[in-house]
C-alpha positions in Angstrom: 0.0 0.0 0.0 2.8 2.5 1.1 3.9 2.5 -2.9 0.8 2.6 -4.3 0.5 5.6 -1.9 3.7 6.9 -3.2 2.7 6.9 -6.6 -0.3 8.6 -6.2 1.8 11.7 -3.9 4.5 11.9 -6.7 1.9 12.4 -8.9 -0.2 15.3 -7.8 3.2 16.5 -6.2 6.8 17.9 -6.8 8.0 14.7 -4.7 9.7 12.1 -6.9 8.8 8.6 -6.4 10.2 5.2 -8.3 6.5 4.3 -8.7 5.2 7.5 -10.3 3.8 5.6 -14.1 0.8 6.3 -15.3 -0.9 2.9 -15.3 -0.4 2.5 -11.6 -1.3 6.1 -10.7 -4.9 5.6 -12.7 -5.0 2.3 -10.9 -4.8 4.0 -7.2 -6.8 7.0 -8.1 -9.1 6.8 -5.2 -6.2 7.4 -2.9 -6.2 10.7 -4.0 -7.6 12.2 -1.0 -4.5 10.7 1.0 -2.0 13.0 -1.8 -4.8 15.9 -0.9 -4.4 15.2 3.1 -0.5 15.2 2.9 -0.5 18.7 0.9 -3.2 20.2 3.3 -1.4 19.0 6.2 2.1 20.7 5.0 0.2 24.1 3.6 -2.3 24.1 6.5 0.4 23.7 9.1 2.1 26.7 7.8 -0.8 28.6 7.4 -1.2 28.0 10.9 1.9 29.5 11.6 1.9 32.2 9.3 -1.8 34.0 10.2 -0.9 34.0 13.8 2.2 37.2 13.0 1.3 38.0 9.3 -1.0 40.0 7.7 -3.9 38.0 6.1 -3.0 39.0 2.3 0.3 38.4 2.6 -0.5 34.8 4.4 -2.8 34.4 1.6 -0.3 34.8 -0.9 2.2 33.0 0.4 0.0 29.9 0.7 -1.4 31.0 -2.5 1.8 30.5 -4.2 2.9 27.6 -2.1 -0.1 25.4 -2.9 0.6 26.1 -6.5 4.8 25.2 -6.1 4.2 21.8 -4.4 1.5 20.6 -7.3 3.8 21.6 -10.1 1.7 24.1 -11.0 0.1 21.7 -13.5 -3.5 21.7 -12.2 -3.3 25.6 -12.6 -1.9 25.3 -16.1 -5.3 22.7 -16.9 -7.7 25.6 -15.4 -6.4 27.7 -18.2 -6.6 25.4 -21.0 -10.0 24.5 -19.7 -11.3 28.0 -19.7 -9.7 28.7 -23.0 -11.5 25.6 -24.2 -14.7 26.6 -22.9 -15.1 30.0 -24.1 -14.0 29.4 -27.4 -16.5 29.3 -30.3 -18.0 27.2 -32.5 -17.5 23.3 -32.3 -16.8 20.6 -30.0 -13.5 19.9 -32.5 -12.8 23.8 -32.0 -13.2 23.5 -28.0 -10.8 20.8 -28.0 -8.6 22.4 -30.3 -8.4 25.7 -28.1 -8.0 23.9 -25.0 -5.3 21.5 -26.3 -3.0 24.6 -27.6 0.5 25.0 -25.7 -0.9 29.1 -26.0 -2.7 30.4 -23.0 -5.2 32.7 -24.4 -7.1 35.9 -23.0 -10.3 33.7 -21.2 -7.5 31.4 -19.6 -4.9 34.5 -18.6 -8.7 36.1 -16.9 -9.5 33.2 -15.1 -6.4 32.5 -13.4 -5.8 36.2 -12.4 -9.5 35.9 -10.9 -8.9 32.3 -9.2 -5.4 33.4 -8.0 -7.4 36.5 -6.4 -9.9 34.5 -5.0 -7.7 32.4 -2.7 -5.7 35.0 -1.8 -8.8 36.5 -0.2 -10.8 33.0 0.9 -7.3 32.0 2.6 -7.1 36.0 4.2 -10.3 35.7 6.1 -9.4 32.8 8.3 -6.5 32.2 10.7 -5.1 30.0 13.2 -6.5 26.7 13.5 -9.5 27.4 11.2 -7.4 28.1 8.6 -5.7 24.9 8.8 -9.0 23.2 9.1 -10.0 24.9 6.3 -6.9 24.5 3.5 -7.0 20.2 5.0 -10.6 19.8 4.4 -10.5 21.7 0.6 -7.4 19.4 -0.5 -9.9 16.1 0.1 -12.3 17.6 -1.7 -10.6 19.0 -4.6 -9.0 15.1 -4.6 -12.4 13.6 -4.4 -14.0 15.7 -7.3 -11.4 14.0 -9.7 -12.4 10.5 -8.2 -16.1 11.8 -9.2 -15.5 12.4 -12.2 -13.2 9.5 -13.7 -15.9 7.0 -12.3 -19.1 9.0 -13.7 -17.3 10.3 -16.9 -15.9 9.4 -20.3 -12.5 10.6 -22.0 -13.1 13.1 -24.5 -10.4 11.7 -26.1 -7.5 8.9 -25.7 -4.9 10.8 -23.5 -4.0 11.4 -20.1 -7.4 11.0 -18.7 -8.0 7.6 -20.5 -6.3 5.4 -18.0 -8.1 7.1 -14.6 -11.6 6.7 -16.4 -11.3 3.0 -17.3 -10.2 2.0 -13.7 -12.5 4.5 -11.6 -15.4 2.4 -13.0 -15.2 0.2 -9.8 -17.8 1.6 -8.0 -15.7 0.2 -4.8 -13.2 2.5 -5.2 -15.2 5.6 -5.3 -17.3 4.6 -1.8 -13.2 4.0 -0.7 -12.1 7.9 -2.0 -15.7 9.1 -1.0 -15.1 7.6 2.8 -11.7 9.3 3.1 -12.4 12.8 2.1 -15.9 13.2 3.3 -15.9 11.5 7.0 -13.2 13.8 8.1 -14.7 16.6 6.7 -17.8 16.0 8.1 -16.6 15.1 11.4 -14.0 18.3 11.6 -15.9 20.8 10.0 -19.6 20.3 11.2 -22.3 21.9 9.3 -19.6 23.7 7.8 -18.3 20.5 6.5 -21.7 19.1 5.4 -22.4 22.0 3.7 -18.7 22.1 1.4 -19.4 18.1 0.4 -23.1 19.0 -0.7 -22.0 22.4 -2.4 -18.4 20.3 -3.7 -20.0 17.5 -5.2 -22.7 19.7 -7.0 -20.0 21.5 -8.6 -17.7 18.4 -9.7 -21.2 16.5 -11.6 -21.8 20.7 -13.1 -18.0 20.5 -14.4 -18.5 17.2 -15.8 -21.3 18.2 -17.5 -19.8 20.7 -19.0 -17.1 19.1 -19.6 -19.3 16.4 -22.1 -21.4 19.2 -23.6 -18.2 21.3 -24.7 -15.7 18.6 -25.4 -17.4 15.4 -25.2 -16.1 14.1 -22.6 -13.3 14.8 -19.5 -9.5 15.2 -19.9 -6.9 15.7 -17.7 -7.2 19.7 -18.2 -10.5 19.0 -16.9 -9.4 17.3 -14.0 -6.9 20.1 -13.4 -9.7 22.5 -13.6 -12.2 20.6 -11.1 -9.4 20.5 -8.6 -8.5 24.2 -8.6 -12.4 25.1 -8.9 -13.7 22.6 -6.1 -10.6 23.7 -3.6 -11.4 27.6 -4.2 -15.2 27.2 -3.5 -14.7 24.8 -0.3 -12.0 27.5 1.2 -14.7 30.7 0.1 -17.5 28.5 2.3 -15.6 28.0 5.1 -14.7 31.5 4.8 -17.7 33.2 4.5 -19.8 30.7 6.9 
């Protein structure tokens, strides 16, 4: 278990592993929410430390920018291909083409300025052991709304995503991923918790959605995307309730 574990950490982290290929990453996606506890733990920790002498914007973006260093800053790179992809006109074929071009465009360059600005802020208006609560409990469900959507949806395409959505059929392993992001939220954040899983898993199924109407499917930009999107909402609840 400890390298299928591995795998899964070196994957949705800068932290090498031996076991980091593809096929067994896809194969232990519903461990994602353990990745999503690790990264919450090390980011909440030191926003723990960080509120209680610095100003909140200046916590915010240094958690800000630490949460996108230790991912690789590839899930922020999919939210702007995905946004690119979805405001682009015309066809699914054209969609797909926009969101698969190396070029960041204006809708992508717009939606990462506002996401950026939006978790600067969310992260600002907690502190001290709420806000470590707060960045914990968003990691598992940002990790959970990728589990959602491999096991509900289809690949738009045969690429990155291919592998995750043939093996997250397994409705075992969704109850598994569901069970270890959404009992500790629950149990740590309360009402507060119950209401991020309802509002989190609304928006993963209105992703996919989208994701199918616009490109026919998910892809690992859409992935990306869900995590950023799904993180940002859960820390803006337990920020504003």
């Amino acid at each position: 278990m400890f390298k299928e574990i591995s795998s899964v950490i070196s994957f949705l982290t800068v932290i090498p592993s031996k076991n980091s290929e593809l096929e067994v990453v896809a194969k232990n996606m519903y461990l994602f929410p353990i990745a999503g506890a690790l990264i919450g733990l090390v980011i909440g920790g030191a926003g723990y430390g960080l509120s209680l002498f610095l100003q909140p914007l200046i916590t915010g973006l240094i958690l800000t920018g630490a949460l996108a260093i230790i991912t690789g800053i590839h899930h922020t790179d999919a939210l702007c291909d995905f946004a690119d992809g979805i405001m682009a006109k015309g066809t699914k074929e054209k969609k797909l083409k926009a969101m698969r071009d190396p070029a960041v465009g204006s809708a992508g360059v717009m939606t990462v300025v506002l996401y950026a600005a939006g978790m600067i802020l969310a992260i600002s208006m907690v502190k001290g052991f709420a806000l470590f609560e707060a960045i914990l409990l968003s990691e598992l469900m940002a990790k959970l709304s990728m589990v959602i959507q491999a096991n509900r949806g289809l690949s738009a395409w045969e690429g990155l995503s291919s592998p995750f959505t043939q093996s997250m059929k397994n409705p075992k392993k969704l109850v598994v991923a569901g069970a270890l992001a959404i009992i500790p939220t629950v149990i740590l954040g309360g009402m507060t918790g119950i209401f991020v899983v309802i509002s989190c898993i609304g928006l993963s199924f209105l992703l996919l959605a989208i994701a199918k109407r616009s490109f026919g499917g998910i892809s690992g930009d859409v992935f990306g995307a869900s995590n950023e999107l799904v993180r940002l909402a859960s820390l803006l609840i337990f920020a504003s309730v």
